[in-house]
N, CA, C and O atoms as CSV, one atom per row, in Angstrom:
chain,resi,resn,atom,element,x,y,z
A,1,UNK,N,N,-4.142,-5.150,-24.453
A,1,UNK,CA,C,-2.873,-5.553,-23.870
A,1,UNK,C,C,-1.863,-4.403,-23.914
A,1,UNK,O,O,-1.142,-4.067,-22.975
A,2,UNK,N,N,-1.908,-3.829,-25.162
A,2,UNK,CA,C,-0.788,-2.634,-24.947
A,2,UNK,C,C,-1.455,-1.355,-24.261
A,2,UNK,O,O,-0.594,-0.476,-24.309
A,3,UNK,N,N,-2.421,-0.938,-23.744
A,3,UNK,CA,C,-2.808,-0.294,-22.964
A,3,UNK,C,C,-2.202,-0.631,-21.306
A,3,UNK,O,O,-1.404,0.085,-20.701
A,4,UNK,N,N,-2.888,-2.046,-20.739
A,4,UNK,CA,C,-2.099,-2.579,-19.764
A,4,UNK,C,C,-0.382,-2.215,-19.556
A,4,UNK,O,O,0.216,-1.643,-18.645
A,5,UNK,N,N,-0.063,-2.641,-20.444
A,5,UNK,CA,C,1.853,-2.569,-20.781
A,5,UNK,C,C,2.266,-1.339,-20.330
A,5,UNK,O,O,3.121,-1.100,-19.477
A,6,UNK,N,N,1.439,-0.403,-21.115
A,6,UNK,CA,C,1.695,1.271,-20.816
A,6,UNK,C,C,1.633,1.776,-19.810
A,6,UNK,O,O,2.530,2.501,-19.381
A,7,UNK,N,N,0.136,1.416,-18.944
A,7,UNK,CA,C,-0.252,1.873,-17.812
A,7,UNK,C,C,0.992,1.196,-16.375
A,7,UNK,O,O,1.363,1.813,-15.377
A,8,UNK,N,N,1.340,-0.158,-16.784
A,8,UNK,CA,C,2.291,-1.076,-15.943
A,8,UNK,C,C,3.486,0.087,-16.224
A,8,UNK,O,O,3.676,1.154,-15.640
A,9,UNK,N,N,4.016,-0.365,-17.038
A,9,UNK,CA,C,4.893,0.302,-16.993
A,9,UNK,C,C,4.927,2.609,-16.672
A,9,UNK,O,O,5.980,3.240,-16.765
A,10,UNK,N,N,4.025,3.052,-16.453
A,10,UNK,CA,C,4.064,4.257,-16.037
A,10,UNK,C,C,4.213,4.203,-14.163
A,10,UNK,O,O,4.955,4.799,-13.382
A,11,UNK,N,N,2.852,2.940,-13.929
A,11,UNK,CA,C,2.967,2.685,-12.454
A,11,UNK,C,C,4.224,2.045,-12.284
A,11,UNK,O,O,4.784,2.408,-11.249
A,12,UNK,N,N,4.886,1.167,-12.996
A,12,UNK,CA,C,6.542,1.139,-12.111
A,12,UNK,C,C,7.392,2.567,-11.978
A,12,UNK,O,O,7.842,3.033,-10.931
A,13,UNK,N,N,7.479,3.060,-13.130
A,13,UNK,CA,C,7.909,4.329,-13.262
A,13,UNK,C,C,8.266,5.180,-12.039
A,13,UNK,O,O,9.303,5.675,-11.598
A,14,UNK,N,N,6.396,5.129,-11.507
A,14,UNK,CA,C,6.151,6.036,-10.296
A,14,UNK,C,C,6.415,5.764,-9.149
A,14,UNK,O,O,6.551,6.574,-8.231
A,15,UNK,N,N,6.541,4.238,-9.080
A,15,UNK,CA,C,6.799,3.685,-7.795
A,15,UNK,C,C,8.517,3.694,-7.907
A,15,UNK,O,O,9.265,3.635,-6.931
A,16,UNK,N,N,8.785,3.748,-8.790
A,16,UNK,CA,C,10.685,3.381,-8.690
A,16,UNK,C,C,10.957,4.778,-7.998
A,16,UNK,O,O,11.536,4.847,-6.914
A,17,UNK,N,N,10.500,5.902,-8.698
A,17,UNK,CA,C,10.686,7.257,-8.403
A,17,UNK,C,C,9.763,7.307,-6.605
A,17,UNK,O,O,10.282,8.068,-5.787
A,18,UNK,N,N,9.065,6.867,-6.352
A,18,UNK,CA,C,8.182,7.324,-5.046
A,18,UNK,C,C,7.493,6.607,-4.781
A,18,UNK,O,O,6.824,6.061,-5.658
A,19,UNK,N,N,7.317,6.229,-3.218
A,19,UNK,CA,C,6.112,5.185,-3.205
A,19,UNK,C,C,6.350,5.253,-1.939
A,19,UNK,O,O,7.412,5.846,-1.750
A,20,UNK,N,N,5.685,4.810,-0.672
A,20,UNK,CA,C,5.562,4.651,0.529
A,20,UNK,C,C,5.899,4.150,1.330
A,20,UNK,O,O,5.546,4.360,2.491
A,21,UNK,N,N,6.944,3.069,0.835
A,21,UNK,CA,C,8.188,2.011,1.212
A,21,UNK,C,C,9.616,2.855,1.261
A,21,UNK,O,O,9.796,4.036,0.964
A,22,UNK,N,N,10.618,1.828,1.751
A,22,UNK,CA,C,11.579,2.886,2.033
A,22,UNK,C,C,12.484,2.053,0.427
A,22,UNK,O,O,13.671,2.220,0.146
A,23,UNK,N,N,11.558,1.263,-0.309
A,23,UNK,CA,C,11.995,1.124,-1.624
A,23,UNK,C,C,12.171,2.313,-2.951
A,23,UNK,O,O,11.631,1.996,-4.011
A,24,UNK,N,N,12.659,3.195,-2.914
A,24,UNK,CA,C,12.175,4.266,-3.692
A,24,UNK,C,C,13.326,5.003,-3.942
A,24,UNK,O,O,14.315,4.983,-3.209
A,25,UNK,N,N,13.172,5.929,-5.394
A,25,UNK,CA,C,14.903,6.423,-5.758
A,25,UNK,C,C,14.859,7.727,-4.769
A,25,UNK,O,O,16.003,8.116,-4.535
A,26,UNK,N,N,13.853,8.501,-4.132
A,26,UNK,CA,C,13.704,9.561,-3.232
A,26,UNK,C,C,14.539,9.163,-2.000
A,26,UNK,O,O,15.656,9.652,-1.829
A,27,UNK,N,N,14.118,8.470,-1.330
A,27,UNK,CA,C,13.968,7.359,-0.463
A,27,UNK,C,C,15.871,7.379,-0.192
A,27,UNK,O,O,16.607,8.009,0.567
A,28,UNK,N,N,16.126,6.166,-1.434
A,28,UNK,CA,C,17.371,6.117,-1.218
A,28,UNK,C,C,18.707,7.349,-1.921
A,28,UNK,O,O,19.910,7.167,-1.737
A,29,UNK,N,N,18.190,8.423,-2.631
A,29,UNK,CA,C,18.934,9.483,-3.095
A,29,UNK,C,C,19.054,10.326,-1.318
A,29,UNK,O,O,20.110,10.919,-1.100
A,30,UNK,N,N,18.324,10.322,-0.552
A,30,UNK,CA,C,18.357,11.111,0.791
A,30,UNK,C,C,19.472,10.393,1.524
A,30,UNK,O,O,20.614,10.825,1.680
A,31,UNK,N,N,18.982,9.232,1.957
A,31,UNK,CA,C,20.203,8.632,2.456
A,31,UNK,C,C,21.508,8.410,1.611
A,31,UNK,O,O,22.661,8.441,2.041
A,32,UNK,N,N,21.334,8.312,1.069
A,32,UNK,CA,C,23.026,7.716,0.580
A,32,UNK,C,C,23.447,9.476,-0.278
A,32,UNK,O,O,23.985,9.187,-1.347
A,33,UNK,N,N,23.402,10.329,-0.199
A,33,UNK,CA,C,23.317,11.717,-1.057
A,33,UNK,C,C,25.239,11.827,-1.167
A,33,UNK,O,O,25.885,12.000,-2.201
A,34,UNK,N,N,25.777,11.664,0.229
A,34,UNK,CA,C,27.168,12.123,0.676
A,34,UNK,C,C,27.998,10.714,-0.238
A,34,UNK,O,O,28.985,10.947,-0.936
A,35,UNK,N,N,27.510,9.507,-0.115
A,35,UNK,CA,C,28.339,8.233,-0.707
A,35,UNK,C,C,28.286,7.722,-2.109
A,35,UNK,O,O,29.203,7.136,-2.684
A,36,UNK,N,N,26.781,8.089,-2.728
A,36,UNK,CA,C,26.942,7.838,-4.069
A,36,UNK,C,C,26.719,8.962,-4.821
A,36,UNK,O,O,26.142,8.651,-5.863
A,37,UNK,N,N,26.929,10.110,-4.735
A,37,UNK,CA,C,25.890,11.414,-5.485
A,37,UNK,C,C,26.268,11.042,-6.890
A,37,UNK,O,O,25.340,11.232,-7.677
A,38,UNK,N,N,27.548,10.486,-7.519
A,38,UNK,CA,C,27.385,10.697,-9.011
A,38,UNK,C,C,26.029,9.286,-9.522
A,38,UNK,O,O,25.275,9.536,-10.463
A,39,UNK,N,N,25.938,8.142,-8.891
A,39,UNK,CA,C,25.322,7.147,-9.264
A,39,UNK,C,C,23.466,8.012,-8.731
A,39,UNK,O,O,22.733,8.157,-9.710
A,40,UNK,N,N,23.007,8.373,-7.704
A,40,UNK,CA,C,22.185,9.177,-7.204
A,40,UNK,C,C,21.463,10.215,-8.880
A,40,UNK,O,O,20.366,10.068,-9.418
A,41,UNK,N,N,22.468,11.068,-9.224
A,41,UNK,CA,C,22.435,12.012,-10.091
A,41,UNK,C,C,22.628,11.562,-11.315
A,41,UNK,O,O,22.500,12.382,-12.224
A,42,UNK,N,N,22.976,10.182,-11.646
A,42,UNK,CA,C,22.787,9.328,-13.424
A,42,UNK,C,C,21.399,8.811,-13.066
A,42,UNK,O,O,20.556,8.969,-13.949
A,43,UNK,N,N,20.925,8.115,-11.729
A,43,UNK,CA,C,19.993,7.297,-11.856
A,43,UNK,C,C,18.755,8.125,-12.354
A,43,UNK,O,O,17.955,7.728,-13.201
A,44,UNK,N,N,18.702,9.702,-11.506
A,44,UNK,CA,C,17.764,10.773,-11.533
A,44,UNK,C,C,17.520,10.840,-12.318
A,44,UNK,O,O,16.379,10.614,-12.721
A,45,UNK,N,N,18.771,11.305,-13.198
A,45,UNK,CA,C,18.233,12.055,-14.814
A,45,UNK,C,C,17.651,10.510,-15.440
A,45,UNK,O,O,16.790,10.696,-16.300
A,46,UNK,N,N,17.917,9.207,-15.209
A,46,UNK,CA,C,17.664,8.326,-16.485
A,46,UNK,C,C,15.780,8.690,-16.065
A,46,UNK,O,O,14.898,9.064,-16.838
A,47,UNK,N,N,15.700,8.408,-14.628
A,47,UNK,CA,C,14.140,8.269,-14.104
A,47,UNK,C,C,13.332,9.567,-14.938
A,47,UNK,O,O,12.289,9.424,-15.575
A,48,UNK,N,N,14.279,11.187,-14.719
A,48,UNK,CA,C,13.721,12.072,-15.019
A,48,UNK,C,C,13.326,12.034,-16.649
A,48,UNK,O,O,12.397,12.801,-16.905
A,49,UNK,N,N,13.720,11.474,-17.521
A,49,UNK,CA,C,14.052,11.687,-18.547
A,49,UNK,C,C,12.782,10.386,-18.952
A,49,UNK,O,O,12.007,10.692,-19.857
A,50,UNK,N,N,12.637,9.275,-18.422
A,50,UNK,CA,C,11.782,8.575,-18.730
A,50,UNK,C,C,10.469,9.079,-18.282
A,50,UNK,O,O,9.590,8.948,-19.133
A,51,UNK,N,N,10.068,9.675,-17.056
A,51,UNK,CA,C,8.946,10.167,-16.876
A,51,UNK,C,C,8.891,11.721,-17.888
A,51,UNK,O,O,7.894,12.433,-17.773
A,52,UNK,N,N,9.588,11.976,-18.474
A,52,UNK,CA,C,9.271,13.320,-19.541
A,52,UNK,C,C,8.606,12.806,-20.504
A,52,UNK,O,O,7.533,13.234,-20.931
A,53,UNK,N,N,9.497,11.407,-21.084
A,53,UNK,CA,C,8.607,10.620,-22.154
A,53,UNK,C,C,7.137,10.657,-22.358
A,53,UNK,O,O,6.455,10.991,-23.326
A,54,UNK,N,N,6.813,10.175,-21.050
A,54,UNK,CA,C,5.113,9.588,-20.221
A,54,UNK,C,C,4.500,11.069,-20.265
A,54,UNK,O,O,3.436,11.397,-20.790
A,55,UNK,N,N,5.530,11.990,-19.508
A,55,UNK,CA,C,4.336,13.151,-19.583
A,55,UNK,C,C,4.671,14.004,-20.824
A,55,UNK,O,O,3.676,14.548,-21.304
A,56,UNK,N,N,5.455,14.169,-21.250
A,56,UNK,CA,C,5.045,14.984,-22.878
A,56,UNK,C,C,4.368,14.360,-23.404
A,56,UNK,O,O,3.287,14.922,-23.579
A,57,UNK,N,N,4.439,13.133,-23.899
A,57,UNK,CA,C,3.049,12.158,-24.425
A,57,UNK,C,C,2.261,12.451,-23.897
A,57,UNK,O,O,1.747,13.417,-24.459
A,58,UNK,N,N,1.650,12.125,-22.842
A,58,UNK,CA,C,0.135,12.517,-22.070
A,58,UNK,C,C,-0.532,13.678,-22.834
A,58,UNK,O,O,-1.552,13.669,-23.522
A,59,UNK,N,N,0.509,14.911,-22.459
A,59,UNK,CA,C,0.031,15.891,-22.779
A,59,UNK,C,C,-0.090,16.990,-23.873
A,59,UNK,O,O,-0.638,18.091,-23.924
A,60,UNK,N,N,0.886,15.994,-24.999
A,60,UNK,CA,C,0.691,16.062,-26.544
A,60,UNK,C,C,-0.865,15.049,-26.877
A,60,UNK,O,O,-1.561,15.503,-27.786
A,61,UNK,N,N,-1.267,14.042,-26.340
A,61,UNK,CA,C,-2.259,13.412,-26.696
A,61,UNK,C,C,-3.428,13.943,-25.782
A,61,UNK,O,O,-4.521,13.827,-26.336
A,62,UNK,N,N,-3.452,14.238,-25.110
A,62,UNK,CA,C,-4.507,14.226,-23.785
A,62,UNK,C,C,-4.868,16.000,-23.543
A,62,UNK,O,O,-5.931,16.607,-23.415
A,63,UNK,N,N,-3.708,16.351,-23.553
A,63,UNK,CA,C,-3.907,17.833,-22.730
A,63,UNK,C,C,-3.698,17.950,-21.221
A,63,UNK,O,O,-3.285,16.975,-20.592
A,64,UNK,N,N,-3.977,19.146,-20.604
A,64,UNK,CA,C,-4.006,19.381,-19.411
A,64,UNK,C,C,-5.425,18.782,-18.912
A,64,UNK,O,O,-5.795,17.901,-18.137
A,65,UNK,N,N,-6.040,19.764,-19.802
A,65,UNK,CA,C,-7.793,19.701,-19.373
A,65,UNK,C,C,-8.224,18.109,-19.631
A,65,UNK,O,O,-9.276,17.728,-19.118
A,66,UNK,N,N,-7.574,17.345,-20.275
A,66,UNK,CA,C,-7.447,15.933,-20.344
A,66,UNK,C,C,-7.304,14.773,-19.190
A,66,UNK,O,O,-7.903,13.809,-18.712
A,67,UNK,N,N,-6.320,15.392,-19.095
A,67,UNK,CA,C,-5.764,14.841,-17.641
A,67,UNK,C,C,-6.419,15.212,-16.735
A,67,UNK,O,O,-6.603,14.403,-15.826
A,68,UNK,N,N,-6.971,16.454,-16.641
A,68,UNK,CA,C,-7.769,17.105,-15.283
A,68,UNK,C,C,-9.370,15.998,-15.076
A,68,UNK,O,O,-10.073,15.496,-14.199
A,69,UNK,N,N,-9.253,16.106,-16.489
A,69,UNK,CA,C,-10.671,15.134,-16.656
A,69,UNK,C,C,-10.650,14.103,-15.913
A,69,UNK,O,O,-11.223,13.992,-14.829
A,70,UNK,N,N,-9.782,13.043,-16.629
A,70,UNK,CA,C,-9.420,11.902,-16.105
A,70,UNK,C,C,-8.905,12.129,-13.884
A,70,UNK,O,O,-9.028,11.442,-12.870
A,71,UNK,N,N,-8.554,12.997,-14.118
A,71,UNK,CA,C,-8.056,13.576,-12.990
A,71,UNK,C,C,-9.356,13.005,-11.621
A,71,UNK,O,O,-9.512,12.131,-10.768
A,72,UNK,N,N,-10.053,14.257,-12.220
A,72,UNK,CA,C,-11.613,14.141,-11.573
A,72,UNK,C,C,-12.474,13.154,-11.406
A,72,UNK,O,O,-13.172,12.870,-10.433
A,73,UNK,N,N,-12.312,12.436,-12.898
A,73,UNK,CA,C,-13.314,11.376,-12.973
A,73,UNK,C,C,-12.755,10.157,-11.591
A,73,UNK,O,O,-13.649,9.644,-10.918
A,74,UNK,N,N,-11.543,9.859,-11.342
A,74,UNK,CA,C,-11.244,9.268,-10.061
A,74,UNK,C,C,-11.434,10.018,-8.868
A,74,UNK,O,O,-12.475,9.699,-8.293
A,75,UNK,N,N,-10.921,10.712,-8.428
A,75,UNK,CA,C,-11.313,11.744,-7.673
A,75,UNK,C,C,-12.530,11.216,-7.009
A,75,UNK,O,O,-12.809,10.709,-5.922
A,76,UNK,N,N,-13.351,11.652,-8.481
A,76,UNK,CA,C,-15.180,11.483,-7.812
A,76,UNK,C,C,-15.164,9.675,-7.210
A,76,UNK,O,O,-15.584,9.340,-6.103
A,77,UNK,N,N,-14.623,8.787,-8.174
A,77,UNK,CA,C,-14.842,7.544,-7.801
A,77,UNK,C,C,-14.546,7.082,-6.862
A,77,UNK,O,O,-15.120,6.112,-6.368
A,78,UNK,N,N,-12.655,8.211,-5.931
A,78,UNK,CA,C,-12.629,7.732,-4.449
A,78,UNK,C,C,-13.890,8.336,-3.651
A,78,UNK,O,O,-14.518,7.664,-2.833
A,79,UNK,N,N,-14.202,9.681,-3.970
A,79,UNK,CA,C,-15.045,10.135,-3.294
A,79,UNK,C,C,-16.203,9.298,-3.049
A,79,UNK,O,O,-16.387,9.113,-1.846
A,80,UNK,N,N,-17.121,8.681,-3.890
A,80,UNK,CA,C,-17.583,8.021,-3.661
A,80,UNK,C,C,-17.690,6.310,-3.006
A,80,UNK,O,O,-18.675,5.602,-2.795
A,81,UNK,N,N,-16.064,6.034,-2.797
A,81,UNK,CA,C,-15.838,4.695,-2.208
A,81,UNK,C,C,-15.605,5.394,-0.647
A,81,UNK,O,O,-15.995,4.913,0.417
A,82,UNK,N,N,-15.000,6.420,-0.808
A,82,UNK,CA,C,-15.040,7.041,0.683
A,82,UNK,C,C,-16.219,7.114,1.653
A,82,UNK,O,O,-16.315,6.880,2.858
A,83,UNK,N,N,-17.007,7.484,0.800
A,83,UNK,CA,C,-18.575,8.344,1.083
A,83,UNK,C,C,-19.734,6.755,1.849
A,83,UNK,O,O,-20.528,6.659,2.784
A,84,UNK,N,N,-19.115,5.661,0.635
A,84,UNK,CA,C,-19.566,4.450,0.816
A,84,UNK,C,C,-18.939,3.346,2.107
A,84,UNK,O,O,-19.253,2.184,2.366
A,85,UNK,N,N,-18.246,3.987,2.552
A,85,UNK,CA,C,-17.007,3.575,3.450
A,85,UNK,C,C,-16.665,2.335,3.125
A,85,UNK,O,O,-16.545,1.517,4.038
A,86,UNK,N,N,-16.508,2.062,2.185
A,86,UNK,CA,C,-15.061,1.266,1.185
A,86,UNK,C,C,-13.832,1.696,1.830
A,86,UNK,O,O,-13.156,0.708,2.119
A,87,UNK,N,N,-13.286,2.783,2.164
A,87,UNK,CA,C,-12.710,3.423,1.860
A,87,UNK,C,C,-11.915,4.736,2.832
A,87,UNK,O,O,-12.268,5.910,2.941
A,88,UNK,N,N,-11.184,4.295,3.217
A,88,UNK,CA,C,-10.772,5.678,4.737
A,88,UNK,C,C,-9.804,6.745,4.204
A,88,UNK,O,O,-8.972,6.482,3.336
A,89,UNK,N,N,-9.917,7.724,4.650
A,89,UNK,CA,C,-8.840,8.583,4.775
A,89,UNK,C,C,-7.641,8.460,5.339
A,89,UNK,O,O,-6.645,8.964,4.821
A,90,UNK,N,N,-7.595,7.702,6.590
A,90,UNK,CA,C,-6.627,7.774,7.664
A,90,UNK,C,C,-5.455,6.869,7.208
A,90,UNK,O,O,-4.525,6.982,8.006
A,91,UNK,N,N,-5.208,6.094,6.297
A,91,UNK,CA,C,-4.202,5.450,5.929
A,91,UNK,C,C,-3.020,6.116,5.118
A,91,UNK,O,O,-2.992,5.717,3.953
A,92,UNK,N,N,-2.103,6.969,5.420
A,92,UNK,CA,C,-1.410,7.908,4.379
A,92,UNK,C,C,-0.828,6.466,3.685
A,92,UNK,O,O,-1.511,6.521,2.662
A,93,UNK,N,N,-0.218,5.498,3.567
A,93,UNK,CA,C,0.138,4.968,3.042
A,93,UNK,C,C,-0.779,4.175,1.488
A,93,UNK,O,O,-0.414,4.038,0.320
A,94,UNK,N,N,-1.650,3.920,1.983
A,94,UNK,CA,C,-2.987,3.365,1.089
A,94,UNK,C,C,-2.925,4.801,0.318
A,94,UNK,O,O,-2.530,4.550,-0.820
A,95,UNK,N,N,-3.155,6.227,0.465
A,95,UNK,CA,C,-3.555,7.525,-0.147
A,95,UNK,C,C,-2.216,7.522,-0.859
A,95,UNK,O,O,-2.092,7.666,-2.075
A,96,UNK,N,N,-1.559,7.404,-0.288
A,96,UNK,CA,C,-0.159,7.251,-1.463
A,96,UNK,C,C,0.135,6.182,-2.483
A,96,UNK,O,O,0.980,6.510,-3.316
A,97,UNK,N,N,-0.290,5.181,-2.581
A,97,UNK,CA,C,-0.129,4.424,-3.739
A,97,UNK,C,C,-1.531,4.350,-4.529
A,97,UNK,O,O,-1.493,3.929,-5.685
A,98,UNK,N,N,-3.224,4.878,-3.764
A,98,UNK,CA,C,-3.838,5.556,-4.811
A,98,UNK,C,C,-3.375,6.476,-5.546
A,98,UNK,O,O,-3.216,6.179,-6.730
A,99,UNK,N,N,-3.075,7.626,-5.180
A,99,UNK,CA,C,-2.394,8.561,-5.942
A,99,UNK,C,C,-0.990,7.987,-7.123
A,99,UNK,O,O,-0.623,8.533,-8.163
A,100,UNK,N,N,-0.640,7.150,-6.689
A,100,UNK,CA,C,0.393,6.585,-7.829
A,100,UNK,C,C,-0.331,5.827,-8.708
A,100,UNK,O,O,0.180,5.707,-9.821
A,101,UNK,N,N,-1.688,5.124,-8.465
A,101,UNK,CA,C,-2.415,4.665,-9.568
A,101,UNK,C,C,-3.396,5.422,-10.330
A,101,UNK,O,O,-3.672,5.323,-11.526
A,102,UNK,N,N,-3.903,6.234,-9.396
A,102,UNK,CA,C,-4.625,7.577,-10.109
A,102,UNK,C,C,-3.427,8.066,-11.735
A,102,UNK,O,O,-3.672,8.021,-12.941
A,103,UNK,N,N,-2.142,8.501,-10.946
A,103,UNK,CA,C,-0.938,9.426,-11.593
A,103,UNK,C,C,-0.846,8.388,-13.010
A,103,UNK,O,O,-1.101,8.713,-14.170
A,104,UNK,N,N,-0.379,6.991,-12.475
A,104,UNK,CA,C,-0.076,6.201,-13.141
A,104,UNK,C,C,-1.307,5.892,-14.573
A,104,UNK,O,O,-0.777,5.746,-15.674
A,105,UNK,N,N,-2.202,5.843,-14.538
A,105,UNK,CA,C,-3.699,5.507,-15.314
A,105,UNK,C,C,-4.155,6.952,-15.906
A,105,UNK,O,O,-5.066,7.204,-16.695
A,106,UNK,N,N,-3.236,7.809,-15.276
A,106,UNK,CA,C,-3.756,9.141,-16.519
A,106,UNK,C,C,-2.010,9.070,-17.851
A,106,UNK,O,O,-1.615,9.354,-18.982
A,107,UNK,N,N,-1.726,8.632,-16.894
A,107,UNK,CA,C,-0.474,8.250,-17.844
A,107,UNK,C,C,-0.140,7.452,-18.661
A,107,UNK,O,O,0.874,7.424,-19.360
A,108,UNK,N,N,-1.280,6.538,-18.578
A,108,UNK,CA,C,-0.996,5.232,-19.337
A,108,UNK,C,C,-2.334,5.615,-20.115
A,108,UNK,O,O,-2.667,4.931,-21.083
A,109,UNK,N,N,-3.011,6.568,-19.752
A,109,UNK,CA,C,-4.432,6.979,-20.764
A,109,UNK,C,C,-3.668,7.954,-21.921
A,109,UNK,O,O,-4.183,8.200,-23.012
A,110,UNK,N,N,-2.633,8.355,-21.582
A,110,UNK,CA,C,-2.014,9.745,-22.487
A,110,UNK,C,C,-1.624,9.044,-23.723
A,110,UNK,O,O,-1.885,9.277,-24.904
A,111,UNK,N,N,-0.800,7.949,-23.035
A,111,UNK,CA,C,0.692,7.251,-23.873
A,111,UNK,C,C,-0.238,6.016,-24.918
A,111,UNK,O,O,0.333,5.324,-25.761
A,112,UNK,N,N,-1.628,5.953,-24.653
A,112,UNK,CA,C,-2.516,4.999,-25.234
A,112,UNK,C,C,-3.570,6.119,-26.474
A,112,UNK,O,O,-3.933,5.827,-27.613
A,113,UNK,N,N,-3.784,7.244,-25.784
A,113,UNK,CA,C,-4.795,7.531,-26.483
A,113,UNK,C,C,-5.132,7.680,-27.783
A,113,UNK,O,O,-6.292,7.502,-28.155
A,114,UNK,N,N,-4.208,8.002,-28.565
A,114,UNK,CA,C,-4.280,7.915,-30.340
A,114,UNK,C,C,-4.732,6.407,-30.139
A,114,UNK,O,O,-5.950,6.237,-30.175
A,115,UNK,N,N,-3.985,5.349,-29.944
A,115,UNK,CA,C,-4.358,4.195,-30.577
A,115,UNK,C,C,-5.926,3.939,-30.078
A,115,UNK,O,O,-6.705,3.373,-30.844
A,116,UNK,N,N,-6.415,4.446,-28.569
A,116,UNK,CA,C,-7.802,4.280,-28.213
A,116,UNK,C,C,-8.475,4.722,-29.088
A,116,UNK,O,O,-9.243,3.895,-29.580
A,117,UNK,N,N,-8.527,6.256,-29.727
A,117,UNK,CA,C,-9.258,7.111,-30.476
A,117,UNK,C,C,-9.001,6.223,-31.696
A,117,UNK,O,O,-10.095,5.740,-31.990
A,118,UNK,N,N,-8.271,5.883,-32.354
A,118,UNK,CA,C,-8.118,5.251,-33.812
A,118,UNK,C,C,-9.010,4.047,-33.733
A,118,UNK,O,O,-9.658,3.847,-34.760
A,119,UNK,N,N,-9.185,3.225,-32.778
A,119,UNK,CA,C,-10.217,2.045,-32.819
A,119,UNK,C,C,-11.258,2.447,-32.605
A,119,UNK,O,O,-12.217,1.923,-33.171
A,120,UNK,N,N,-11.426,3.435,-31.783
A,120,UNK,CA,C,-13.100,3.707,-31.542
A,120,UNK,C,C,-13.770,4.569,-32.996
A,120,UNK,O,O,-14.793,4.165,-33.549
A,121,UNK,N,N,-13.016,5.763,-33.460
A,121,UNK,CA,C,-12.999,6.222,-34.187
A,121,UNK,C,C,-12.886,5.574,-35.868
A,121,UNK,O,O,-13.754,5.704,-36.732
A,122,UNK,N,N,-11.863,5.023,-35.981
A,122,UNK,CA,C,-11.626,4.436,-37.029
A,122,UNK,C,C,-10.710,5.475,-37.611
A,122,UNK,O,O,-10.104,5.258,-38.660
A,123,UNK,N,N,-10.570,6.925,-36.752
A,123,UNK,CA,C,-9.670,8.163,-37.741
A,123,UNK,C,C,-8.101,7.942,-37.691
A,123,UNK,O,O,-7.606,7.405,-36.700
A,124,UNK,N,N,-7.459,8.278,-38.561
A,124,UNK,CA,C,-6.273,8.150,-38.183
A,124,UNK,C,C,-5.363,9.097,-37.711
A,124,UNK,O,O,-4.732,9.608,-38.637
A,125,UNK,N,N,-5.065,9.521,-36.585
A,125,UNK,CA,C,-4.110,10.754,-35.667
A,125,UNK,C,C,-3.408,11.083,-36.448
A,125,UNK,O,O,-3.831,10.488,-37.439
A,126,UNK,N,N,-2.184,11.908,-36.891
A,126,UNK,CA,C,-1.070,12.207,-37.446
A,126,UNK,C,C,-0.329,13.251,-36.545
A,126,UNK,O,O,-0.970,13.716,-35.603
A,127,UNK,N,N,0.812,13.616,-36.721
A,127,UNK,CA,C,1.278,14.917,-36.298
A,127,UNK,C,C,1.734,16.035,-37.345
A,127,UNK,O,O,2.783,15.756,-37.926
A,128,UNK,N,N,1.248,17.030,-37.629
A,128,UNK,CA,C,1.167,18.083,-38.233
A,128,UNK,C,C,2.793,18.375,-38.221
A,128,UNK,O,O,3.197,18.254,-37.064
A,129,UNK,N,N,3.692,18.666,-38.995
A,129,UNK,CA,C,4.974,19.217,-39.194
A,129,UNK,C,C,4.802,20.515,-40.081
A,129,UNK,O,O,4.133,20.526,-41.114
A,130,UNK,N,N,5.391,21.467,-39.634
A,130,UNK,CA,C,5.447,22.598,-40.009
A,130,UNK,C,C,7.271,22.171,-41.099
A,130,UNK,O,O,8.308,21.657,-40.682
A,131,UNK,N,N,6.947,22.629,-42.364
A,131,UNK,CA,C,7.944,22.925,-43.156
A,131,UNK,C,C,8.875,22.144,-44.677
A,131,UNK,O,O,9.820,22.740,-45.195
């Protein structure tokens, strides 16, 4: 369940920030830029500042080469729903909210992974402090 929670909440994250609807803080920071810029420029930083959370986690737990992993391992799995014709290219809209669940599920793999590794493992993570 708290895996779910994590991953939900990274995919709202991504969709509040971007998504393929004209629902989106991109979306509406373009249009409205001249009428609200100070509300535009609080909302940014709160969004920016919450997706730093998601990705310094990720990549304090995960890594780059982590993420690349996870990266790939979908990748191959559209490739293969593609290949299977599940699956089209021609929809930019559909390719855009894969990519937000791809983004979203390496993000919610980052912000999970100690607690994954501690059950499978049984080890317990720590963070090393220097001093």
């Amino acid at each position: 369940m708290g895996f779910l929670l994590r991953w939900l909440g990274a995919f709202l994250l991504l969709a509040a920030i971007f998504n393929p609807t004209s629902w989106n803080y991109v979306t509406w920071a373009r249009a409205a830029w001249g009428q609200q810029t100070p509300l535009i420029v609080f909302l940014g930083l709160i969004l920016a500042v919450a997706a730093m959370v998601y990705l310094v986690a990720t990549l304090r737990s995960i890594g780059v080469l982590g993420a690349a992993v996870i990266a790939a391992v979908f990748a191959a799995g559209l490739w293969v729903l593609t290949d299977w014709g599940l699956l089209g290219l021609d929809n930019s809209a559909l390719n855009t909210w894969l990519g937000l669940l791809v983004l979203s599920l390496i993000l919610g793999v980052g912000m999970s992974w100690s607690i994954l590794r501690q059950r499978l493992s049984g080890q317990q993570t720590t963070d090393e402090v220097d001093g």
